[in-house]
N, C-alpha and C positions, 0 to 999 in steps of 0.2 A: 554490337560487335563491330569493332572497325574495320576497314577495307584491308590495311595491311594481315591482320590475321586472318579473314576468310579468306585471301588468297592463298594461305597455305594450308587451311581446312577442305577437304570434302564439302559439297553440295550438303549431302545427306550429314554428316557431320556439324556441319555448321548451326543447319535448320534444328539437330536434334537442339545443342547445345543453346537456340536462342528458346526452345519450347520449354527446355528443363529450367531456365532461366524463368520464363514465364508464368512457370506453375510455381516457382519458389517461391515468387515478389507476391503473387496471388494468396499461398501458403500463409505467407506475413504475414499478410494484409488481413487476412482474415482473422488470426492470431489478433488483430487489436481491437476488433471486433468487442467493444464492453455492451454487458446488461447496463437497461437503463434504470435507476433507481425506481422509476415511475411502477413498475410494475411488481414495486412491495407496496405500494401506499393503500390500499386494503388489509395488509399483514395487522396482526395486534397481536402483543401491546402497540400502540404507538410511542416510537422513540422521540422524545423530548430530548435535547443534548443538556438544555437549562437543569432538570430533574436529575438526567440519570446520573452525571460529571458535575456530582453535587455531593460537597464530605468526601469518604476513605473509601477507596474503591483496593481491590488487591487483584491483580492480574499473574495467573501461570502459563507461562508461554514456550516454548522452543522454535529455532531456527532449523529448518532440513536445507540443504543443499538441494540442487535442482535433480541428483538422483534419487533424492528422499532421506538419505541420510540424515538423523539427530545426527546435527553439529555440536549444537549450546541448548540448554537450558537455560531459563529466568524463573524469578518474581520478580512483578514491579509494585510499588505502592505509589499510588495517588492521590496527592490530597487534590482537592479541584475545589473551585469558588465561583460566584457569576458576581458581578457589579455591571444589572443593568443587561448589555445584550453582549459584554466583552466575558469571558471565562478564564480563569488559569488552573491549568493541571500542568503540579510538578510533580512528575513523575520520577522515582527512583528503583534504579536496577540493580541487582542482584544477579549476577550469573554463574552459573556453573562452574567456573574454572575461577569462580573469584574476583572478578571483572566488577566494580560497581560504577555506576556514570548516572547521569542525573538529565534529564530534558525539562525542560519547562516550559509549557505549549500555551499563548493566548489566542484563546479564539474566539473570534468575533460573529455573530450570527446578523446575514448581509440581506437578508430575506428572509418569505416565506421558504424556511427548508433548505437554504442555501449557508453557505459558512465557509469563512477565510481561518488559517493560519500560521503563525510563525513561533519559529524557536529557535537559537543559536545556531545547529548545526541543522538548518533545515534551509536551501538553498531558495531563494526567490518567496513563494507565497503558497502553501496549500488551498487545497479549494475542494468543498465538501458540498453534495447534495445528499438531504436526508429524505424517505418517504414511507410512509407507512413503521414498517420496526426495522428498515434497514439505513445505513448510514455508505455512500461510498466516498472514498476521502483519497484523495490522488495528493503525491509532494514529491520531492527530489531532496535526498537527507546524504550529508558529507558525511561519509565514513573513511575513520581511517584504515587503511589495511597496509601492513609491512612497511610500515613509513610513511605511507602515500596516502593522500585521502582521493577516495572514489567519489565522484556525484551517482548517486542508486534513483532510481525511480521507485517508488513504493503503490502501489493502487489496494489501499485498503477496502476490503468489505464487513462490516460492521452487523450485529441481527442480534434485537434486543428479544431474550428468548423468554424474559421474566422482568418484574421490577427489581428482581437482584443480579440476573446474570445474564451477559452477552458475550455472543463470541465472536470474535474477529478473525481475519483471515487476509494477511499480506503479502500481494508476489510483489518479490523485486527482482529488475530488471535492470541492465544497461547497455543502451546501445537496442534496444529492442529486445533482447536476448535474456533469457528469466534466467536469472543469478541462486535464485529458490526462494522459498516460504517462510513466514512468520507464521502461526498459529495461537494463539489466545484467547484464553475466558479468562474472564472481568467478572468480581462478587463484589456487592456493595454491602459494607458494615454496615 
């Protein structure tokens, strides 16, 4: 707080106002607080991304708003490929109100259990560590909203719960601030 404004605060005023300050930035701070993948790599099955994002995958999904609200409805259909340790899934959506849009995601596996990647409207470079049957997969994806496109933060959590189905789970954010959830299982033909 600057000098000009506690001089027109209270002592006790002031002090509250830098404490509740204090316990906020803390709040945050701890809010970014992620699990680290490490401690699914026991979990089985073991997630192979080469295997599972291999053929027709069909995912059912919905978007909630950060009060929980069903916004949208999906399906998406997947074809996905490997050549080598690069992957493409194109993905096609279906939404609820009639919306269809299209991503088509290569992804390159950079390590053991490590993995980049990119797609048209996905800002800079995803980056994914996988361990045991969970996958976490962090990016920054341009949406447009009312004209304007948004840069969103996405931190996906992935858990492969079968050789056919995993379910996913995405908060987006922006600005630190959770915007709301994706939800989806993924069935492999």
């Amino acid at each position: 707080m600057n000098a000009t404004v506690s001089r027109f605060l209270p002592a006790r005023l002031a002090y509250g106002l830098r404490a509740l300050l204090a316990a906020v930035m803390a709040a945050m701070l701890a809010g970014c607080a992620a699990v680290d993948p490490q401690v699914y790599s026991a979990e089985k099955p073991m997630l192979d991304l080469k295997t599972y994002f291999n053929g027709t995958l069909v995912g059912h999904g919905m978007f909630q708003s950060r009060s929980g609200k069903v916004e949208r409805r999906f399906v998406v259909t997947i074809d996905a490929k490997w050549e080598g340790d690069v992957g493409t899934l194109d993905e096609r959506f279906e939404w609820s109100d009639g919306e269809k849009q299209r991503r088509v995601w290569k992804i390159t596996r950079t390590g053991e259990g490590t993995y980049t990647g990119t797609a048209d409207d996905v800002v800079g470079t995803a980056q994914g560590r996988a361990a045991g049957n969970a996958l976490y997969w962090t990016y920054t994806l341009a949406l447009p909203v009312s004209g304007r496109t948004w840069h969103v933060r996405f931190d996906d959590w992935m858990y492969l719960i079968d050789d056919k189905v995993m379910l996913n789970t995405a908060v987006m954010s922006k600005w630190g601030i959770r915007l709301g959830q994706v939800t989806l299982s993924f069935t492999r033909k």
